[in-house]
N, C-alpha and C positions, 0 to 999 in steps of 0.2 A: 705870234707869227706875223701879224696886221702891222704891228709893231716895229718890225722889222723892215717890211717890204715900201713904208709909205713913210713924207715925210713929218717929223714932230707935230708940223702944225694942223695934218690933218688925220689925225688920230681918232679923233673923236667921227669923222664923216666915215673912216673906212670902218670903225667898229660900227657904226649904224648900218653900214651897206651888210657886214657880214650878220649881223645881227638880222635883217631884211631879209636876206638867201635862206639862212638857217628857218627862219619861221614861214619863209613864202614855199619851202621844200618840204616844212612839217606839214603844213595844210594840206600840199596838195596830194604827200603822200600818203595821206590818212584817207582825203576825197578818193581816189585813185584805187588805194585796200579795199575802204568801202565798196564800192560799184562792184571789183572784182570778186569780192568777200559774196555778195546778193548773190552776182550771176554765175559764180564756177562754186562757191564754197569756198571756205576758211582753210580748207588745205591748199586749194589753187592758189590763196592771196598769201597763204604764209611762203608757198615754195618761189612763187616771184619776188617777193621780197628776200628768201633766202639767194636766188641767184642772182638779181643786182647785187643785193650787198658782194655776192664770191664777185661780179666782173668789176663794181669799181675796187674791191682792195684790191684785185688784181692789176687793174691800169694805173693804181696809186704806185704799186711795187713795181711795177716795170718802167714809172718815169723816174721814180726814185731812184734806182738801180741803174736809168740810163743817166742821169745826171752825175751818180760820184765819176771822181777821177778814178778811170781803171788806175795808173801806174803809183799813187799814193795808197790805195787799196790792198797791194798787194806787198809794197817794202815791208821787210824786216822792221823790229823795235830796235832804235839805238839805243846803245848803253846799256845799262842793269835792267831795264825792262819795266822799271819803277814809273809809275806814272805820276807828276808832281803838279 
């Protein structure tokens, strides 16, 4: 997706930025589990981490969903319906 959104020549800096998020989000979600893991207990930290995970697929589905084209979304298939 990096790929797509940045140009050729900077390919390589945007995979290092996502690569950077990815591992600066694992730490601190792991720091973060911990603490709350000590002080409520391991069901406290599992159910927080179960409800982020439900709200961002949720904010991921509803930009996703606000970005398609309604009016291409809903045409009919032309033709035999064959996909080629």
């Amino acid at each position: 997706m990096v790929g797509a959104l940045v140009p050729e020549s900077s390919h390589t800096e945007a995979g290092a930025w996502v690569s950077t998020a990815y591992n600066l989000g694992a730490a601190l979600g792991t720091a973060c589990g911990g603490v709350l893991a000590d002080r409520s207990g391991p069901p406290s930290a599992f159910g927080v981490a179960a409800g982020l995970l439900a709200a961002v697929t949720a904010l991921g589905a509803l930009r996703a969903l606000s970005r398609r084209n309604p009016t291409t979304a809903l045409k009919a298939p032309s033709g035999d319906g064959v996909t080629r």
